[in-house]
C-alpha positions in Angstrom: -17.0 -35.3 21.5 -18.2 -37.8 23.6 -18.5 -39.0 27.6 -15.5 -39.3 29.1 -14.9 -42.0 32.1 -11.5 -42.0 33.8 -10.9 -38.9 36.0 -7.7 -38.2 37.4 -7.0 -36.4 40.4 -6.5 -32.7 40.3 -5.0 -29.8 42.7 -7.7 -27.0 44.3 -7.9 -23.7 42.1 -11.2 -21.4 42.7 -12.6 -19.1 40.0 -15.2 -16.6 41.0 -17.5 -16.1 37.1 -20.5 -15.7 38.2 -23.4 -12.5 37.2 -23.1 -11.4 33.8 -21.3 -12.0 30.7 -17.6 -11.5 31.6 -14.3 -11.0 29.6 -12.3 -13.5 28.9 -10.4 -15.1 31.7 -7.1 -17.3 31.9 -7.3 -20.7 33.7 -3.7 -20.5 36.1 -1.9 -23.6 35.2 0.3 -24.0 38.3 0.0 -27.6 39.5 -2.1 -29.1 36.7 0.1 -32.0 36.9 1.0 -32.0 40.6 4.3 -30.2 40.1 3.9 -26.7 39.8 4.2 -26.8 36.4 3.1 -23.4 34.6 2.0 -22.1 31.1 5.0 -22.7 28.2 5.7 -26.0 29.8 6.1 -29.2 27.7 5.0 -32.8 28.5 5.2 -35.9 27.3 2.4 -38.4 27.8 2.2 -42.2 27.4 -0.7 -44.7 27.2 -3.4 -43.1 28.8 -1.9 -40.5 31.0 -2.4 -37.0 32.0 -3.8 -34.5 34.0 -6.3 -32.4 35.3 -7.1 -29.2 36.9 -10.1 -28.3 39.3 -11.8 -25.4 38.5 -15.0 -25.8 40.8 -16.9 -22.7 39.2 -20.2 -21.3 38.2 -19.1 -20.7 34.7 -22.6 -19.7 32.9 -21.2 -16.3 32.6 -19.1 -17.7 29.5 -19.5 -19.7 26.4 -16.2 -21.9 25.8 -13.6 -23.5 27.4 -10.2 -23.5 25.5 -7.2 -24.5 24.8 -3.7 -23.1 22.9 -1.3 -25.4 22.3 1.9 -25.9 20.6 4.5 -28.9 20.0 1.4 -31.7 19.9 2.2 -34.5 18.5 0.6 -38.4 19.0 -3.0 -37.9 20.1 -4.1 -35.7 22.8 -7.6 -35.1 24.1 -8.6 -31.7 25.9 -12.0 -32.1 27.8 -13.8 -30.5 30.7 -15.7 -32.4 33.8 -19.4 -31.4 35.1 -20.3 -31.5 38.5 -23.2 -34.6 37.5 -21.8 -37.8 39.3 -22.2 -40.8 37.3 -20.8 -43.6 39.6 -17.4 -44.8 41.4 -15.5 -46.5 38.5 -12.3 -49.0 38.3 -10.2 -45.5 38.2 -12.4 -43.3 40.7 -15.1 -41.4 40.4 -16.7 -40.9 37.4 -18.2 -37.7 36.4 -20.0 -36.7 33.3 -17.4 -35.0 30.7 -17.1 -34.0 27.2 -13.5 -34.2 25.3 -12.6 -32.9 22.1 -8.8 -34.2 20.4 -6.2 -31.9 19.6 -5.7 -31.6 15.6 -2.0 -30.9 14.1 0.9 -29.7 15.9 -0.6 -26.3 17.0 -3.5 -24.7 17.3 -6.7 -23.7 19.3 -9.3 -26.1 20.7 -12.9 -25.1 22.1 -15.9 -27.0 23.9 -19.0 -25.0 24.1 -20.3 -25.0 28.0 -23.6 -26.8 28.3 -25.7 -24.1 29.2 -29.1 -26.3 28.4 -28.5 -29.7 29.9 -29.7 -29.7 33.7 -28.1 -32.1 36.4 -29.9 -34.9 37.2 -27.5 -36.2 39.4 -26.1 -33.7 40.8 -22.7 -33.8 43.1 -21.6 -37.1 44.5 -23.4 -35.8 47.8 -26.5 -34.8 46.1 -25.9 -31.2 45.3 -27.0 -29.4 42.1 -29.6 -31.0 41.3 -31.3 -29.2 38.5 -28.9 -26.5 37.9 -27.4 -26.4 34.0 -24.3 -28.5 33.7 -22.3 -25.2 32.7 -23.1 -23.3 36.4 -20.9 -26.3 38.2 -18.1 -27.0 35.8 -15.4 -29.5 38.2 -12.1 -29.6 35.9 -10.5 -29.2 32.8 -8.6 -32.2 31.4 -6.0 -33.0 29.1 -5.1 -36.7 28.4 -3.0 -38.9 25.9 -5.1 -41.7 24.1 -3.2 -44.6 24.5 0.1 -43.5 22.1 3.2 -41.7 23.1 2.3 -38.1 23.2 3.9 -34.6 23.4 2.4 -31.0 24.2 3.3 -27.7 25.2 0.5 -25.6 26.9 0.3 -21.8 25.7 -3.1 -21.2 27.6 -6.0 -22.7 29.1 -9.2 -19.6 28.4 -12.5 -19.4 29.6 -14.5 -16.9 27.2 -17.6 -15.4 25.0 -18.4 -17.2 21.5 -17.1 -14.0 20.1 -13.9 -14.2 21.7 -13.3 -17.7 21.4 -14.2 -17.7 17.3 -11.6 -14.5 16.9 -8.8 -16.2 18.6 -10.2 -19.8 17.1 -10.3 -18.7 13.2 -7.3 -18.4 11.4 -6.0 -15.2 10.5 -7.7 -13.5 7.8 -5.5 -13.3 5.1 -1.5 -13.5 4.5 0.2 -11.4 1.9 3.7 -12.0 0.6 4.6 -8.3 -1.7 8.2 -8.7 -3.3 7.9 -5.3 -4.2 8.6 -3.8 -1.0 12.0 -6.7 -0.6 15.4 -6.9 -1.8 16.1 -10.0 -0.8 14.2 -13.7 -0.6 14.9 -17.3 -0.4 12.5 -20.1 -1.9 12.7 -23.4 -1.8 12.6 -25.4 -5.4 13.3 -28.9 -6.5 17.1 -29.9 -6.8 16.8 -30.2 -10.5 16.4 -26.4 -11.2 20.0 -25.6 -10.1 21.7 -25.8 -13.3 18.9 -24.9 -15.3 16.8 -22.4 -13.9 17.3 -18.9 -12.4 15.6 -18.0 -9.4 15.3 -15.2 -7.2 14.7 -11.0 -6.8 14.8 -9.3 -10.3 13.7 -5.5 -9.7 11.7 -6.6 -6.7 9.5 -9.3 -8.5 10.4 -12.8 -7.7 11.7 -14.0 -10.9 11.6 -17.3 -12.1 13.5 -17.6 -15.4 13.7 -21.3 -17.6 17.4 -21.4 -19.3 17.4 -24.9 -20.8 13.9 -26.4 -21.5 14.0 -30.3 -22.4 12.4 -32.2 -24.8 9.4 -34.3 -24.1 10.3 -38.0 -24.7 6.8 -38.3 -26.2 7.3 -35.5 -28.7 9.0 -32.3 -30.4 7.0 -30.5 -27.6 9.3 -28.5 -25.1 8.6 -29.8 -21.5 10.3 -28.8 -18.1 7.7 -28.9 -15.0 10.1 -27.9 -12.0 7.6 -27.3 -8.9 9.1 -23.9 -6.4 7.5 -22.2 -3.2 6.2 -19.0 -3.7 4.3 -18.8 0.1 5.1 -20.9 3.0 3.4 -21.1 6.6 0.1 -19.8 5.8 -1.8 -20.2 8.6 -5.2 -22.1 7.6 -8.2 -24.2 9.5 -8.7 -27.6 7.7 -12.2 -27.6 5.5 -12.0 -23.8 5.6 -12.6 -21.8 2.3 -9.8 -19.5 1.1 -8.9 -17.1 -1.7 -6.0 -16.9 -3.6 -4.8 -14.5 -5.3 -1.7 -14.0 -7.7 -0.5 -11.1 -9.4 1.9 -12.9 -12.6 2.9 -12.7 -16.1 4.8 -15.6 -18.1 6.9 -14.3 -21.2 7.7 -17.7 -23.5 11.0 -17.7 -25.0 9.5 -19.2 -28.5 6.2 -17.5 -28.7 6.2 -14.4 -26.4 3.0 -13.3 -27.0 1.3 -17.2 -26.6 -0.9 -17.9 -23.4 0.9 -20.4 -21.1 -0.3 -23.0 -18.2 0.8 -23.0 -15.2 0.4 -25.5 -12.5 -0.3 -24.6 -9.1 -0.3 -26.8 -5.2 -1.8 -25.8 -2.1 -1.4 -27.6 0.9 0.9 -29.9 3.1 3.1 -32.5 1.7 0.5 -35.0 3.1 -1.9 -33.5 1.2 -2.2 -30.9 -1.3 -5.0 -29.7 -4.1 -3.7 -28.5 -7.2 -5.0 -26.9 -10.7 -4.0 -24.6 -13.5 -4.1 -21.2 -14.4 -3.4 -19.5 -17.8 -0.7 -16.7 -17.8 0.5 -14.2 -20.7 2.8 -11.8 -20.9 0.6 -8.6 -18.9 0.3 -8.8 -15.8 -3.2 -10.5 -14.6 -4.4 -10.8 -11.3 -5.4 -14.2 -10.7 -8.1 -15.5 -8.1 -8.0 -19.5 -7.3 -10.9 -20.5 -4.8 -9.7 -23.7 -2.3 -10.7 -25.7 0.4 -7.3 -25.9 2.9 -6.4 -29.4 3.4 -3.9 -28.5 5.9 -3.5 -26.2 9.2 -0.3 -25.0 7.7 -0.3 -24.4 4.2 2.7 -23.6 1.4 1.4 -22.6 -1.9 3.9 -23.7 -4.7 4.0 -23.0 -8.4 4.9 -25.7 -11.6 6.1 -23.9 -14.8 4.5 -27.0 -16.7 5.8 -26.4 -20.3 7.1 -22.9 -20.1 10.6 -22.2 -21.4 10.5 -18.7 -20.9 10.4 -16.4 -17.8 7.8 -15.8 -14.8 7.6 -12.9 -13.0 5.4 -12.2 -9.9 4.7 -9.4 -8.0 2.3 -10.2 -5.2 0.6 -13.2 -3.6 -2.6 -13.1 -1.3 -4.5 -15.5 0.5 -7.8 -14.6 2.0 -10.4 -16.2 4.9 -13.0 -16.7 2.2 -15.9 -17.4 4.9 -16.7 -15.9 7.8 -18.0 -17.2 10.8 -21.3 -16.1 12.7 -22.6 -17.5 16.5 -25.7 -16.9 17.6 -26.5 -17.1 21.0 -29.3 -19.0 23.1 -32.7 -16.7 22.4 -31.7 -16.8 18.3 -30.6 -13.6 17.6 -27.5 -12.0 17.2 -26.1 -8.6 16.1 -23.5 -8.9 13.4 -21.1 -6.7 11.5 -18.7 -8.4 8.8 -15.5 -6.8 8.2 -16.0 -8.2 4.3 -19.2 -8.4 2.2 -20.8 -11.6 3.2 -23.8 -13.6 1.6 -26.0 -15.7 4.2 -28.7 -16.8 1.3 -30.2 -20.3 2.8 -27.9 -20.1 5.9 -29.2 -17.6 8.7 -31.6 -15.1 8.6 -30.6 -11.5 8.3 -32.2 -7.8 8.8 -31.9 -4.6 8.5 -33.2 -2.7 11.1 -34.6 0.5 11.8 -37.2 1.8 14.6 -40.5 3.8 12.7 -43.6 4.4 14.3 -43.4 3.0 18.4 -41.8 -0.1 16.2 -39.2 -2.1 15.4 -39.5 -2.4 11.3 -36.8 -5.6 10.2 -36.6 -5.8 6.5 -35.0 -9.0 5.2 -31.5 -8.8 3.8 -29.0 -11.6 1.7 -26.4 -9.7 1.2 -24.4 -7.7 4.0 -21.9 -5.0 3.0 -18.8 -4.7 5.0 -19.3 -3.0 7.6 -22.9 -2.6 8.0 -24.9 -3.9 11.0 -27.3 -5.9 11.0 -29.8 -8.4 13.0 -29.0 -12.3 12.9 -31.9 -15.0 13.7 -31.0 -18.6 13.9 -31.1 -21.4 16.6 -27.9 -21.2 18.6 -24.8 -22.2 16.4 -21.9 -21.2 14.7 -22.2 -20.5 11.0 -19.9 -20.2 8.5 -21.1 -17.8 5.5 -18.9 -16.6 2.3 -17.5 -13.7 1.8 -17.9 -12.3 -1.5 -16.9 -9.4 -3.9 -18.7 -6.2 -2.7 -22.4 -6.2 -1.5 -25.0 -3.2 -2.0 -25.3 -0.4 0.9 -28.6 -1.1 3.1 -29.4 2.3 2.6 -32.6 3.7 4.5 -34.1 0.2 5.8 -31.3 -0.1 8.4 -30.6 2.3 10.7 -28.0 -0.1 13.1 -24.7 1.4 14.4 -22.1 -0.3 14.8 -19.7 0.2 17.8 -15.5 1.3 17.8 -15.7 0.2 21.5 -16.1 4.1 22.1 -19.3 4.5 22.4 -21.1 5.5 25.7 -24.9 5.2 26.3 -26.5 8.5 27.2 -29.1 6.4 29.3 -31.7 8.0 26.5 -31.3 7.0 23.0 -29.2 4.5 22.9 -31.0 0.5 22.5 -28.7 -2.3 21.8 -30.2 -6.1 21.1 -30.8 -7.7 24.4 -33.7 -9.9 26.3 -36.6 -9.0 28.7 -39.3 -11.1 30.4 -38.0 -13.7 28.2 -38.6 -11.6 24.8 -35.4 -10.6 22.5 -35.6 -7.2 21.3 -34.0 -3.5 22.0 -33.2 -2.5 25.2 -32.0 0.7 26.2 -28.8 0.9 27.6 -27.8 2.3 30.6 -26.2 5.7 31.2 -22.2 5.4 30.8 -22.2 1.8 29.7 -19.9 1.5 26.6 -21.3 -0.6 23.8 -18.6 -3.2 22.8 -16.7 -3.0 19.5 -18.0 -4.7 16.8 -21.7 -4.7 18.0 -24.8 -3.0 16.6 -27.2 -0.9 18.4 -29.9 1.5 17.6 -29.5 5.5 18.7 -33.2 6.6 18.6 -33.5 10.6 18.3 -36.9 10.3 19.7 -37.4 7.0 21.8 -40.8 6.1 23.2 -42.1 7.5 26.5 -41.6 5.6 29.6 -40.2 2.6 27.6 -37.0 1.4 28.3 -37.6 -1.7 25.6 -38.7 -2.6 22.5 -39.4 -6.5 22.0 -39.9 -9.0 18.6 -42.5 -10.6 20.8 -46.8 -10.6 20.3 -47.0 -9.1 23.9 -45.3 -5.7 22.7 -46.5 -3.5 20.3 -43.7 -3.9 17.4 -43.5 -4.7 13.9 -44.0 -8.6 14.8 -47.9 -7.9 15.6 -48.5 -7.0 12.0 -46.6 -10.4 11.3 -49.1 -12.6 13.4 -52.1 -11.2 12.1 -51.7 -12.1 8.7 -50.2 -15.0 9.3 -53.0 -17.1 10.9 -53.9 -19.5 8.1 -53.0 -22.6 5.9 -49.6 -23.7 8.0 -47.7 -20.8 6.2 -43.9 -19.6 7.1 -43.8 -15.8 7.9 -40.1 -14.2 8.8 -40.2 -11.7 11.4 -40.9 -8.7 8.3 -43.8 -10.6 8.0 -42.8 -12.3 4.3 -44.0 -16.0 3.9 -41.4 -18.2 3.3 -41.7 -21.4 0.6 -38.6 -23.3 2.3 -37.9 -22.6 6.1 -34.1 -23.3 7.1 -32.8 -23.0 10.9 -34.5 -20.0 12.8 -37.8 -18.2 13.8 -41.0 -18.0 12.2 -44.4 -17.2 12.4 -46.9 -20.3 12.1 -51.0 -19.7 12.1 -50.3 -16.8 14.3 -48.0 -18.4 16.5 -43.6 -18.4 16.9 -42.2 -21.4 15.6 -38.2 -22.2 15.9 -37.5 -24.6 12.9 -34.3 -26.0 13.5 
C-alpha cells in the first residue's frame, strides 16, 4: 500500500456509521462510474482509468473497507481516500489515500481504516483537524494501473476485523468423497487413453495401469501419466494447508511391494509437488503445503506403478488460523480447530477467584475453548494442529452460540474502561455475539460493574507489579518472567510495557 495521488471525480452517497461497533454494511454502488451502474456489473479499464465513489462518513465504528470481485484480469487497484488535503495536483485535488491491488481473477480485498493517524491537514477548507483519518473517510476507489483491465464488482463492504477475516479467508477445508457418487469425470493426460482405465469402480475412483512401458534406461517398468483427482480448491496464496488422501496401490508384479507416487498441487503456473509411499491397505495420507495459487487442482502421477490405484476420499484443510486483535491488545478468541500460538501471541485461560481476575498462560488452545489473546493490534496467523489438551479448571471463559442474553448480573465479557481492558459486565438483555468469550460469575463483586488488567484495580495484575520491580525483567500478565519477549504486554520494574 502506498499514497495514492490522482483523484477522480465521484457522485454524492451519505452513510450514517457513527457510535459503536456496527454490523457489517454494503457500500450502494449506483453511479460509481457516473452511469448508474450497480453491483454484478463488468468494466473494462484502460491506462489509468477508473472510478470512484463518495462516501463522506465517520467510519471509526468499523475496521476494513472491502472489496469482492470477480472476472479481474490486467491490474486493478482498490483504495480508499481520507478527508486530509494534500494539495491541488495536475489531475485535481489531491487527498491522502491508501490502495491495495487486486490479486488473481477473484477474490476478496481489505484495507484496514486508520483509526491512529490524526489529520493534520484536515479538509481542503480546514476542517478535521486532529480527528483520526478513519472518522472522515471521502471515497472508495478502484483504478486500472496503466494496462488494459477487466472487473466485475460483487460488493463494496464496510466491516469488523472479524467479519472481514471470515469472509477474507478461504474456506476451511474441501472434501471430494467418491463413496457417496456414481458417477465422475477427471481430467488426465492424452496418453492414458489407450492404456489406462480410469473412472468409478464400486464408488472409489479407480485408476488402473493396463500396459506399463519399459524404461529406455533399463529392464525397469516405467509409465508416469499425471490425472486430476481435485480441482477448484479454493486457497489464499502463502496460506498453509493439509492434505489428506485416503489410497491404496496394488502392483501387478509384486502386489504386496510399497509403491511411489507422485503428487502436484497448484496452478499450471505454478505448482509444488512430492511423493508419497502407497501399499496395497488402505492408508490415510497427510501432505502439509504452502498454496502457490488462489485456485488450486491437486493431481496424482502413478510414477512406476503398473498395477491399480484406488482412492476413496480426498481432503484439504485451512492448516492456520487467523487471529486480530484489536487497538487496546487484547482479544477474546475461540478456534474451531486446536491451534498452537507458541512464540506468536499471548494466550490465557481465565477464570475470576478472589475479587480477581486469575489469567494462567496457555500454548495450546483446544477447539473450542475460549480464551484471552494479548498482542499489539494485528492479524496473526497461528497453526492448527492435531488435538490440544482441555484447559480444565484454570479457565472458566464461555463462549457464545449468538444466544446468549446478559442477565445485567453475572454476565462480564472483555471490554475497556477509563482506558483499562478488562471485564465488564454486560448489560441486561444484550446478547453476547457468537463466537466470543465472556465470563458468567455466580457471585460477582458488590457494586462493581468491572474488573480491569490494570495497577489502579485490584486484580490479579497487582500481584504481577509487585514482584516485578527489579533487574529490567519481563513478567506476562500471570505474573511469569519471560526470557524472550515477542509482540504484546508486559510488566517492566513495576511498570506496563507493550513490546512490539
Amino acid at each position: 500500500m502506498r499514497n495514492f495521488t490522482k483523484i477522480l471525480l465521484s457522485l454524492a452517497l451519505t452513510i450514517v456509521c457513527v457510535g459503536g461497533a456496527k454490523a457489517k454494511v454494503s457500500l450502494d454502488l449506483p453511479g460509481l462510474w457516473g452511469a448508474g451502474v450497480k453491483e454484478g456489473s463488468s468494466y473494462s479499464l484502460d491506462g489509468y482509468n477508473g472510478g470512484s465513489r463518495w462516501i463522506g462518513a465517520d467510519c471509526t465504528a468499523y475496521d476494513y473497507v472491502w472489496i469482492k470481485y470477480t472476472g479481474h484480469t490486467g491490474q486493478i487497484n482498490f483504495g480508499i481516500v481520507y478527508d486530509e488535503f494534500i494539495k491541488v495536483g495536475e489531475y485535481g485535488d489531491e487527498y491522502v489515500q491508501i490502495e491495495a491491488p487486486l490479486s488473481g481473477s477473484s477474490g476478496i480485498i481489505g484495507i484496514a481504516l486508520d483509526k491512529t493517524t490524526t489529520c493534520t491537514h484536515g479538509s481542503k477548507e480546514g476542517g478535521h483537524v486532529g480527528d483520526v483519518y478513519a472518522k472522515n473517510v471521502r471515497q472508495v476507489q478502484i483504478q486500472s494501473r496503466g494496462v488494459a483491465s477487466t472487473l466485475t464488482i460483487e460488493g463494496i463492504y464496510l466491516g469488523t476485523a472479524e467479519e472481514y477475516l471470515k469472509e477474507a479467508e478461504p474456506a476451511y477445508s474441501y472434501v471430494k468423497d467418491w463413496t457417496s457418487q456414481d458417477s465422475y469425470t477427471i481430467w488426465h493426460a492424452d496418453e492414458t487413453v489407450n492404456t489406462y482405465s480410469i473412472g468409478l469402480v464400486n464408488h472409489l475412483l479407480t485408476i488402473v495401469n493396463t500396459n506399463p512401458k519399459k524404461n529406455d534406461d533399463s529392464d525397469k517398468l516405467f509409465y508416469e501419466v499425471q490425472y486430476s483427482v481435485a480441482n477448484n480448491i479454493s486457497t489464499a496464496v502463502g496460506s498453509k494447508y493439509l492434505i489428506k488422501l485416503k489410497i491404496k496401490a496394488t502392483a501387478t508384479e509384486n502386489p504386496e511391494g510399497e509403491t511411489d507416487i507422485v503428487w502436484e498441487f497448484g496452478d499450471w503456473g505454478s505448482t509444488i509437488e512430492g511423493h508419497i509411499s502407497v501399499i496395497n491397505q488402505w492408508r490415510e495420507i497427510s501432505i502439509p503445503v504452502v498454496a502457490p495459487h488462489t485456485n488450486c487442482f491437486l493431481n496424482l502421477k502413478t510414477g512406476n506403478l503398473y498395477g491399480t490405484i484406488e482412492i476413496e476420499k480426498v481432503e484439504v484443510f485451512l492448516n492456520e488460523r487467523t487471529i486480530f486483535v484489536h487497538e487496546e491488545g487484547f482479544s477474546t478468541y475461540s478456534p474451531d480447530k486446536s491451534i498452537d500460538v507458541d512464540g506468536i501471541v499471548n494466550a490465557y485461560a481465565a477464570k475470576y477467584s478472589g475479587g480477581k481476575i486469575v489469567l494462567t498462560p496457555v500454548t495450546e488452545i483446544p477447539a473450542g475453548a475460549g480464551v484471552i489473546i494479548e498482542a499489539a493490534q494485528d492479524n496473526y496467523k497461528v497453526p492448527v494442529i492435531e488435538s490440544a489438551a482441555a484447559l480444565g479448571s484454570i479457565n472458566e471463559l464461555l463462549v457464545s452460540d449468538g444466544s446468549i442474553s446478559s442477565d445485567g448480573t453475572h454476565h462480564f465479557a472483555l471490554g475497556k474502561k477509563g482506558g483499562v481492558v478488562g471485564f465488564v459486565k454486560v448489560k441486561n438483555g444484550v446478547t453476547i455475539p457468537k463466537g466470543k468469550a465472556y465470563l458468567y460469575i455466580a457471585t460477582p463483586p458488590s457494586a462493581r460493574d468491572f474488573i480491569g488488567f490494570g495497577e489502579d484495580d485490584v486484580t490479579g495484575i497487582d500481584a504481577v507489579q509487585q514482584n516485578a520491580k527489579a533487574d529490567n525483567q519481563y513478567f506476562n500478565l500471570a505474573g511469569q518472567r519471560v526470557a524472550q519477549p515477542t509482540k504484546g504486554l508486559y510488566i517492566v520494574n513495576g511498570k506496563k510495557v507493550i513490546v512490539k
